[in-house]
DRENTORKOL-3810 file (N, C-alpha, C; in nm, 4 decimals):
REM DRENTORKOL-3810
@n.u->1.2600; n.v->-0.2035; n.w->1.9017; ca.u->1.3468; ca.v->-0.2032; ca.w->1.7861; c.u->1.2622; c.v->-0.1832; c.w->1.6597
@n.u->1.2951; n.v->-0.0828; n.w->1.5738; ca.u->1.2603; ca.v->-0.0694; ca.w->1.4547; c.u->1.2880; c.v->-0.1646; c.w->1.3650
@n.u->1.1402; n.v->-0.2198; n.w->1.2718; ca.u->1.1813; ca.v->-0.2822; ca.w->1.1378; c.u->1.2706; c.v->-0.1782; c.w->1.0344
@n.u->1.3773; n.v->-0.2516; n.w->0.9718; ca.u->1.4344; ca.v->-0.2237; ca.w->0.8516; c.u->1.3889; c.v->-0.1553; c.w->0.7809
@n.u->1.4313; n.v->-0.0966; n.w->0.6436; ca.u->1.3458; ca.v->-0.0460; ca.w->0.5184; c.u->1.3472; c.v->-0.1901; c.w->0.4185
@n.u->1.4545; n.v->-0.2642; n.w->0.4186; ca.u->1.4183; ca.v->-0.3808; ca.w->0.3580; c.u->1.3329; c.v->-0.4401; c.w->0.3949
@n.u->1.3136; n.v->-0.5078; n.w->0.4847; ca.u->1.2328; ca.v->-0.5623; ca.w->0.5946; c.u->1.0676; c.v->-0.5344; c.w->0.5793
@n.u->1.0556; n.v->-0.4130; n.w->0.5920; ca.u->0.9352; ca.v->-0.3398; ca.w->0.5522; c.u->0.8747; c.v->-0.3264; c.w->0.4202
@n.u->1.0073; n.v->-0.3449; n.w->0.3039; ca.u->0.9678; ca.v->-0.3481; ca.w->0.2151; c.u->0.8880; c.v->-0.4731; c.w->0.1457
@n.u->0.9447; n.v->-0.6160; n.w->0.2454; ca.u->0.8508; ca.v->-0.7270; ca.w->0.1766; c.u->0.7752; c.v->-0.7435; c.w->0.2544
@n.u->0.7594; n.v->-0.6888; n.w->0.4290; ca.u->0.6840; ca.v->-0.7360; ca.w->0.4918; c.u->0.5027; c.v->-0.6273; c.w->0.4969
@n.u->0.5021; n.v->-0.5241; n.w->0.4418; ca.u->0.4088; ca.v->-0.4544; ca.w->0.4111; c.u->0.3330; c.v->-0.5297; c.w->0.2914
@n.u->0.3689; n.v->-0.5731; n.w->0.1853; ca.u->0.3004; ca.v->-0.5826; ca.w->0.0720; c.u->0.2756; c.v->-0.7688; c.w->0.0992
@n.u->0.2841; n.v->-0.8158; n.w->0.2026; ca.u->0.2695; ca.v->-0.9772; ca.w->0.2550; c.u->0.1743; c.v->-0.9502; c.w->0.3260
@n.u->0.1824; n.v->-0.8445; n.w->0.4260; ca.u->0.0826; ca.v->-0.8478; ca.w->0.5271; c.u->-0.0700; c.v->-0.7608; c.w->0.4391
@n.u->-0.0147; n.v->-0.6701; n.w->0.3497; ca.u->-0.1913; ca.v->-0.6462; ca.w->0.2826; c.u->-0.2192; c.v->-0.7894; c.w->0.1692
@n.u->-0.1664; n.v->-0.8478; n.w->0.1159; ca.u->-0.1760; ca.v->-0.9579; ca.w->-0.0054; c.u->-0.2859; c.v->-1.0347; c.w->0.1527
@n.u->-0.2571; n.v->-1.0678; n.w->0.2571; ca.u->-0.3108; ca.v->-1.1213; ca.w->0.3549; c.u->-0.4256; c.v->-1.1225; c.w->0.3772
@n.u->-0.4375; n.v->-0.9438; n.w->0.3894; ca.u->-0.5643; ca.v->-0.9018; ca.w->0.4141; c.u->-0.6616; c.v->-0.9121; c.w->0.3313
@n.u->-0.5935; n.v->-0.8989; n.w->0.1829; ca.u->-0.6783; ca.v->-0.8820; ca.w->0.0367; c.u->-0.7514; c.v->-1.0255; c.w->0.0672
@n.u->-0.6669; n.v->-1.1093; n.w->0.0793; ca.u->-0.7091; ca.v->-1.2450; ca.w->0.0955; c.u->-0.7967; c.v->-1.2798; c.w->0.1749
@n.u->-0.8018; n.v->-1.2624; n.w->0.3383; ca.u->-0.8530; ca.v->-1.2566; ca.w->0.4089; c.u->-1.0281; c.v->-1.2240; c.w->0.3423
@n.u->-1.0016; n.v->-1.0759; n.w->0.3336; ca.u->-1.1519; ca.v->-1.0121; ca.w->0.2487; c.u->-1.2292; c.v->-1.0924; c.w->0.1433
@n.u->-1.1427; n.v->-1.1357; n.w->0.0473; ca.u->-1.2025; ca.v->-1.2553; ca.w->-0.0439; c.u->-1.2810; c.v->-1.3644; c.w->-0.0290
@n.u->-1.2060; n.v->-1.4053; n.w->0.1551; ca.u->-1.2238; ca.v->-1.5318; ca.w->0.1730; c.u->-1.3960; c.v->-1.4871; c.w->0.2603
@n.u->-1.3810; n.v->-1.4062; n.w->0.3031; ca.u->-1.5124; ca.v->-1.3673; ca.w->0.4014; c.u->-1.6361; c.v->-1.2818; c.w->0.3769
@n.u->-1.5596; n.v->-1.2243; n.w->0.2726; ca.u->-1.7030; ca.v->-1.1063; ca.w->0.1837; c.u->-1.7555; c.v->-1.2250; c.w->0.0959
@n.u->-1.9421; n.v->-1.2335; n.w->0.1161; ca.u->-1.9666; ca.v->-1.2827; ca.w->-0.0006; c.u->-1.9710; c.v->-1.2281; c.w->-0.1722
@n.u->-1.9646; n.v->-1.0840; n.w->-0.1936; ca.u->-1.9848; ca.v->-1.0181; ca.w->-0.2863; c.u->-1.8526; c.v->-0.9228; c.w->-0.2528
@n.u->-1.7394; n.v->-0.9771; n.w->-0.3182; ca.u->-1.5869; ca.v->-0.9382; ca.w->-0.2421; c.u->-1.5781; c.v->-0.8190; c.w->-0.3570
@n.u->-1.5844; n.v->-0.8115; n.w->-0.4902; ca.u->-1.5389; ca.v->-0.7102; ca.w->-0.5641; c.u->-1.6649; c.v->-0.5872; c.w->-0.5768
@n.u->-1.7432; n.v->-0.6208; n.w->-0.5520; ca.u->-1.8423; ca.v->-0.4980; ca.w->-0.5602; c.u->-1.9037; c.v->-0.4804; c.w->-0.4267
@n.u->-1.8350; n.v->-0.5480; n.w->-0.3373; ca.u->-1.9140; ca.v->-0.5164; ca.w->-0.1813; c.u->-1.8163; c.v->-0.4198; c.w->-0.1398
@n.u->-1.6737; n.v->-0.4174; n.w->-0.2384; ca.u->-1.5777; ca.v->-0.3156; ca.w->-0.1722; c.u->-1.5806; c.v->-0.1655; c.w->-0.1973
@n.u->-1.7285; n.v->-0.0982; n.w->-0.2116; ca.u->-1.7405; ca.v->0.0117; ca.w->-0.2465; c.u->-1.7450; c.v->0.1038; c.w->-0.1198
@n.u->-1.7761; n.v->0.0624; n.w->-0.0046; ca.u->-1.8400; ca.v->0.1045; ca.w->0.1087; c.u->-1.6848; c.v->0.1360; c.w->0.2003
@n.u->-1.6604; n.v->0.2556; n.w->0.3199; ca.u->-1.5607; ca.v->0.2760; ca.w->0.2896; c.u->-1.5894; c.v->0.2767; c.w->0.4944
@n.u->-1.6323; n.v->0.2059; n.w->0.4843; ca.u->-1.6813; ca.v->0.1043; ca.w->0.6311; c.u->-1.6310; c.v->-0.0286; c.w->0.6197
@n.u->-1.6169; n.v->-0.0854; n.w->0.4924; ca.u->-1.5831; ca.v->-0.2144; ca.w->0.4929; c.u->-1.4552; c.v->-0.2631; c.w->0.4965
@n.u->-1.3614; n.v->-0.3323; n.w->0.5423; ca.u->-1.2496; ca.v->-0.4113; ca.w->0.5758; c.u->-1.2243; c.v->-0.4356; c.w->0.4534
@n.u->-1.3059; n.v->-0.4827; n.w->0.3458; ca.u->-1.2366; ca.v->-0.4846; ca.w->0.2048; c.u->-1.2123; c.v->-0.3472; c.w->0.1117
@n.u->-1.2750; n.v->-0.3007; n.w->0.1258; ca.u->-1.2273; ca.v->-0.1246; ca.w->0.0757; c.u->-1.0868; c.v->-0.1139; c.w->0.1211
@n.u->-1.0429; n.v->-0.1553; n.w->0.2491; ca.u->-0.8756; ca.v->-0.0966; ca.w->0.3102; c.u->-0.7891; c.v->-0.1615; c.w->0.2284
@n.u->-0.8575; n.v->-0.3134; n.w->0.2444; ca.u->-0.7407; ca.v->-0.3876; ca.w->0.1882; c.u->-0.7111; c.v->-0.4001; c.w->0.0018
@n.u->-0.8182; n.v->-0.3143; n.w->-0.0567; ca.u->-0.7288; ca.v->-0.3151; ca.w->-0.1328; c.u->-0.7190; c.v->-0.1734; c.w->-0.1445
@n.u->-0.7554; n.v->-0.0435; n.w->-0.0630; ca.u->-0.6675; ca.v->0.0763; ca.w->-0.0690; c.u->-0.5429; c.v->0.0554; c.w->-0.0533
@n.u->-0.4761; n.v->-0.0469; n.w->0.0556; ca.u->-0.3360; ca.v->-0.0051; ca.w->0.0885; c.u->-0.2431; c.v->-0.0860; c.w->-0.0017
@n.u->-0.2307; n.v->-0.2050; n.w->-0.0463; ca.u->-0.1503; ca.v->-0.2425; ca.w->-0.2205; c.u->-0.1494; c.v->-0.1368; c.w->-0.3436
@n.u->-0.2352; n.v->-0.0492; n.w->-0.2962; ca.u->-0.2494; ca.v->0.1252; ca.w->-0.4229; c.u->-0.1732; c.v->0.2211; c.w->-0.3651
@n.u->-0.1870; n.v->0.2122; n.w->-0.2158; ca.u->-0.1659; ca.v->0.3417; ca.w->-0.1694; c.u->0.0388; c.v->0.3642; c.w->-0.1463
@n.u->0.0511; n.v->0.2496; n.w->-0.1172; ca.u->0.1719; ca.v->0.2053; ca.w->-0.1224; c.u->0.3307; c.v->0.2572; c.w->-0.2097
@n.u->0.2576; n.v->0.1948; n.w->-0.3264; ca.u->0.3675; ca.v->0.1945; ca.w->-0.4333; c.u->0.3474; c.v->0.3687; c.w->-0.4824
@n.u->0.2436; n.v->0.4102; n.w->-0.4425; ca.u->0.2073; ca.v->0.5953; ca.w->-0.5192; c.u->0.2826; c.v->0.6586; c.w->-0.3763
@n.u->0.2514; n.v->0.5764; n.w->-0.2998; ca.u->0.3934; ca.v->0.6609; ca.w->-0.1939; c.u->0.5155; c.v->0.6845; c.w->-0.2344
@n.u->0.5579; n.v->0.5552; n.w->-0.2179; ca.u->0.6886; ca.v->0.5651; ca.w->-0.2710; c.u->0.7447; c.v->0.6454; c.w->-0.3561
@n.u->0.6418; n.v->0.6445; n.w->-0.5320; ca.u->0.6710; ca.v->0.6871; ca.w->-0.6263; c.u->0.6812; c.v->0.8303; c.w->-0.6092
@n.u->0.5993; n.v->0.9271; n.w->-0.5318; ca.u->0.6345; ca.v->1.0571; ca.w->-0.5417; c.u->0.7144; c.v->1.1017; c.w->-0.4170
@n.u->0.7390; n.v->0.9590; n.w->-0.3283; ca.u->0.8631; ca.v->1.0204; ca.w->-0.2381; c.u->0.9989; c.v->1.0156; c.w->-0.3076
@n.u->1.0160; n.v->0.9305; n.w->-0.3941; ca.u->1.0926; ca.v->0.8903; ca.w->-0.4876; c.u->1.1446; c.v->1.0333; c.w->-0.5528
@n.u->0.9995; n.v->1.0677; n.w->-0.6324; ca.u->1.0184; ca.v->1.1696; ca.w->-0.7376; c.u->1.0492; c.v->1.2987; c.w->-0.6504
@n.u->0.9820; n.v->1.3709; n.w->-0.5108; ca.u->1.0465; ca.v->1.4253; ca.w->-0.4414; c.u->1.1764; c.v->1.4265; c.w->-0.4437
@n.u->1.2319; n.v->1.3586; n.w->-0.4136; ca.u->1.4002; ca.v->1.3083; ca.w->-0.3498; c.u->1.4662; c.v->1.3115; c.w->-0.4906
@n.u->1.4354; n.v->1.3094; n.w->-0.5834; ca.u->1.4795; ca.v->1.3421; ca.w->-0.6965; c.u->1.4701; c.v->1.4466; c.w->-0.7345
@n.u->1.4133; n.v->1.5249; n.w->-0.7103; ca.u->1.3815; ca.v->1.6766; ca.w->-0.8009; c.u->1.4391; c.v->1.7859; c.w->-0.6905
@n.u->1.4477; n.v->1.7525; n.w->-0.5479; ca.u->1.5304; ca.v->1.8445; ca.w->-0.4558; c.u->1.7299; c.v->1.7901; c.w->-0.4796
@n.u->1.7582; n.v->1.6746; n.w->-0.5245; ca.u->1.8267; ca.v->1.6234; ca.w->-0.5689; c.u->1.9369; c.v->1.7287; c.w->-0.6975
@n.u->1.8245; n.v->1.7036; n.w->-0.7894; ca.u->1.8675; ca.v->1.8081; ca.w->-0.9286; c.u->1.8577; c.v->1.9271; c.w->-0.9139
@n.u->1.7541; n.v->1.9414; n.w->-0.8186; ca.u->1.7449; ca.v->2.1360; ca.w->-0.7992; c.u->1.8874; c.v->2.1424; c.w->-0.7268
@n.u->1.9201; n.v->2.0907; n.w->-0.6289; ca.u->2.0656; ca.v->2.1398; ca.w->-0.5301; c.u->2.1877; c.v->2.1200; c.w->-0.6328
@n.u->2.2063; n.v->2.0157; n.w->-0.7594; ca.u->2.3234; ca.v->2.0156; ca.w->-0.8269; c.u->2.3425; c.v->2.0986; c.w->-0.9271
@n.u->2.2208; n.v->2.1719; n.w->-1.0252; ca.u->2.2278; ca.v->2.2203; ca.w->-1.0807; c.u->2.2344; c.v->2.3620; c.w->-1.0616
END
């Protein structure tokens, strides 16, 4: 069974806040050790970025094929 889009919507940004956390708790040098793109903290905070810029230009997609078909 598939998760929801609601569902997904709070349970994605819980499960990286997790990870962010997670990384904090275990990197000793958590904000500048996250340069390396090997490291478990680099992901976690790529995917709280990568997220919402999804949305936003699936968003803006779905909007602009939207106005192109009515107008």
């Amino acid at each position: 069974m598939f998760l929801s889009l609601p569902s997904l919507t709070v349970l994605i940004p819980l499960v990286s806040l997790a990870g962010l956390s997670y990384s904090a708790s275990v990197e000793e040098n958590f904000p500048q050790g996250c340069t390396n793109t090997t490291s478990l903290c680099f992901y976690s905070l790529l995917l709280p970025i990568t997220i919402p810029v999804y949305v936003f230009f699936h968003l803006w997609t779905w909007m602009g094929i939207k106005l192109f078909r009515h107008n």
